[in-house]
C-alpha positions in Angstrom: -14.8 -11.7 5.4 -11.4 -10.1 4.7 -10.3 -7.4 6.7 -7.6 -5.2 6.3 -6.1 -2.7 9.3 -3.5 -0.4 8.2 -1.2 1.5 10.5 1.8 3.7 10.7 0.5 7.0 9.0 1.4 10.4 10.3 2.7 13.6 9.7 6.7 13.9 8.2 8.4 16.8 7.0 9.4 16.7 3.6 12.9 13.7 2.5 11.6 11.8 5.8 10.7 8.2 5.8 7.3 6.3 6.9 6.6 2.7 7.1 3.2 1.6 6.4 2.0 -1.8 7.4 -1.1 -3.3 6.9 -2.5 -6.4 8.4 -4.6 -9.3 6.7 -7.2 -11.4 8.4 -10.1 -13.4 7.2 -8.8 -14.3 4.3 -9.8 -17.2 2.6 -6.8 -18.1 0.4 -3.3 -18.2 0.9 -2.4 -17.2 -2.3 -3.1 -13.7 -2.8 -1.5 -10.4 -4.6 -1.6 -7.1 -2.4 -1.1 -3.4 -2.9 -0.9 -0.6 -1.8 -3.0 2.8 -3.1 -3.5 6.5 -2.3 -6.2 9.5 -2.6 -5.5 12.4 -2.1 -7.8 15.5 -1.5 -10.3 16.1 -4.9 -8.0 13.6 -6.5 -8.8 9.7 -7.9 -7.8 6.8 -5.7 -4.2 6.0 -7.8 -2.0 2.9 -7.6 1.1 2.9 -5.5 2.6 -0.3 -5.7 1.3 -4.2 -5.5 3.3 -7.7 -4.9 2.6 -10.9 -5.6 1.9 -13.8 -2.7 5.4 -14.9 -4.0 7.4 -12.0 -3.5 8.6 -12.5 -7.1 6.8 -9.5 -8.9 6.3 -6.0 -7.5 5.3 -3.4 -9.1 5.3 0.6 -8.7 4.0 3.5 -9.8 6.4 5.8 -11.9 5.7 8.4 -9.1 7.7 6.3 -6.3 10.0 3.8 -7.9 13.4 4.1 -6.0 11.5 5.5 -3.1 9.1 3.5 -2.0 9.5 -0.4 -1.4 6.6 -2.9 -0.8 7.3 -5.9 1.4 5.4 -9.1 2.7 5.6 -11.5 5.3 3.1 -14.1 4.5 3.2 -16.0 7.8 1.7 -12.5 9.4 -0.6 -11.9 6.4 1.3 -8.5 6.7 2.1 -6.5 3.8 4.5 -3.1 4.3 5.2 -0.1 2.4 8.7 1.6 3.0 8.6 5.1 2.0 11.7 7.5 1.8 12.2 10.4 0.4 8.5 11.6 1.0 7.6 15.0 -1.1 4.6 16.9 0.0 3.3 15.2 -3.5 2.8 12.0 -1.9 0.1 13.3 0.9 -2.8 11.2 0.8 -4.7 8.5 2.4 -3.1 5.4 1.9 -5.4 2.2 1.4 -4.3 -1.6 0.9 -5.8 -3.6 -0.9 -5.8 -7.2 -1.5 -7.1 -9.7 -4.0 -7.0 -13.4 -5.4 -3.9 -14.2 -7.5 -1.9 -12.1 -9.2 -0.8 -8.6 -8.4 -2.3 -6.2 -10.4 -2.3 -2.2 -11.0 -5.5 -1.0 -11.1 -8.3 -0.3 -8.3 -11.1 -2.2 -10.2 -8.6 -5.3 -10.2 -8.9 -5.4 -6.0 -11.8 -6.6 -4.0 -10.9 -5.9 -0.4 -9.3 -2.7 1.2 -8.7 -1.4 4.3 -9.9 1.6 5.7 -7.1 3.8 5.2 -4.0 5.8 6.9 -3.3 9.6 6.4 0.3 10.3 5.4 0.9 13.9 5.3 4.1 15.4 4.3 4.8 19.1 4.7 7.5 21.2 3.1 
């Protein structure tokens, strides 16, 4: 069974930085998109960014782009999330998620996450 551990949540003020990183194991292919999602309080789980097993496609929510940056490093079945710039706005649990092929956008398209990280940024 895939599991997925992520790590490196926390508490930032406000136009800090946080890197996420969340490792893979059990996983039975080693091709495989992963991405990276968020819930915050009374809110909808909501996409943050994916990336192909390739590295050649990423893709980001118009919330983040130019703040955020996903990352891979396949030989660690790792996946990262860079995060600068942080606005209390981005305050959530933060899952990852992977899935068979091709990265993908929404939540429905992923069939293993990990259990979650708090990232709370204050003003």
């Amino acid at each position: 069974q895939v599991q997925l551990v992520e790590s490196g949540g926390g508490l930032v003020q406000a136009g800090g930085s946080l890197r996420l990183s969340c490792a893979a194991s059990g996983l039975t292919s080693s091709s495989y998109a992963m991405g990276w999602f968020r819930q915050a309080p009374g809110q909808e789980r909501e996409f943050v960014s994916a990336i192909s097993w390739s590295v050649a496609i990423t893709f980001y929510a118009e919330s983040v782009k130019g703040r955020f940056t996903i990352s891979r490093d396949n030989g660690k079945n790792t996946v990262y999330l860079q995060m600068n710039s942080l606005k209390p706005e981005d305050t959530a649990v933060y899952y990852c998620a992977c899935r068979p092929g091709g990265a993908r956008r929404e939540v429905a398209d992923f069939n293993s996450w990990g259990q979650g990280t708090q990232v709370t940024v204050s003003s």
